[in-house]
C-alpha positions in Angstrom: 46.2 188.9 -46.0 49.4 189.4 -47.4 50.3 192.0 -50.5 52.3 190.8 -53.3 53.7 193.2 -56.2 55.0 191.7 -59.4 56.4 193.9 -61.9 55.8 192.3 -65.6 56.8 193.8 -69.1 54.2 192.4 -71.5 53.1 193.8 -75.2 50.7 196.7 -74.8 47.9 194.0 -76.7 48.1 191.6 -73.5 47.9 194.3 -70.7 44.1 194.2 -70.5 43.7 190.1 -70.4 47.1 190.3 -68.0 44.9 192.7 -65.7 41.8 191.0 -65.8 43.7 187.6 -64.9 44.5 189.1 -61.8 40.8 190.1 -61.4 39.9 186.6 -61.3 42.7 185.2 -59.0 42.3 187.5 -56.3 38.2 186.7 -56.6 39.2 183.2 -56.2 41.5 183.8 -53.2 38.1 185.9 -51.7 36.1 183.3 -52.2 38.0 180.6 -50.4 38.6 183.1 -47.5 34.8 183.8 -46.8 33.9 180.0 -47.3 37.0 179.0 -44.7 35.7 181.7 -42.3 31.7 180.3 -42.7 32.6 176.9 -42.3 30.2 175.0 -40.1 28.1 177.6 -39.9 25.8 177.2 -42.7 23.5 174.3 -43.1 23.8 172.4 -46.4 23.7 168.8 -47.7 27.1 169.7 -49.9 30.2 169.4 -49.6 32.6 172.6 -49.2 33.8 170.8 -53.3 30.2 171.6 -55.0 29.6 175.0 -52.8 33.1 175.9 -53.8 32.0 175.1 -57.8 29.1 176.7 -57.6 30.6 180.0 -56.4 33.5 179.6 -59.0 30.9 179.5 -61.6 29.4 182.3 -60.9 32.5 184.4 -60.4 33.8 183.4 -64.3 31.9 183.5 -67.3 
């Protein structure tokens, strides 16, 4: 994996929900990497589409 910097000026009142953005992205990003790295090993009747959702859900409120 790759890092990326981004430098942003934004009003003090959007830092926090800028931040927690992020959070969520990089989650994402984790999320696809462990389901591309378990591929065909786990045995399910659902496609990598709904096992994807599911895990998305959880991850956001």
């Amino acid at each position: 994996m790759k890092e990326v910097t981004i430098t942003v000026k934004v009003p003090k009142e959007l830092e926090g929900k800028i931040k927690e953005e992020i959070l969520r992205m990089k989650a994402k990003v984790n999320v696809r990497e462990a389901l591309k790295r378990a591929r065909g090993s786990l045995k399910t009747g659902k496609t990598w589409q709904e096992l994807e959702a599911e895990v998305y859900d959880e991850l956001v409120p």
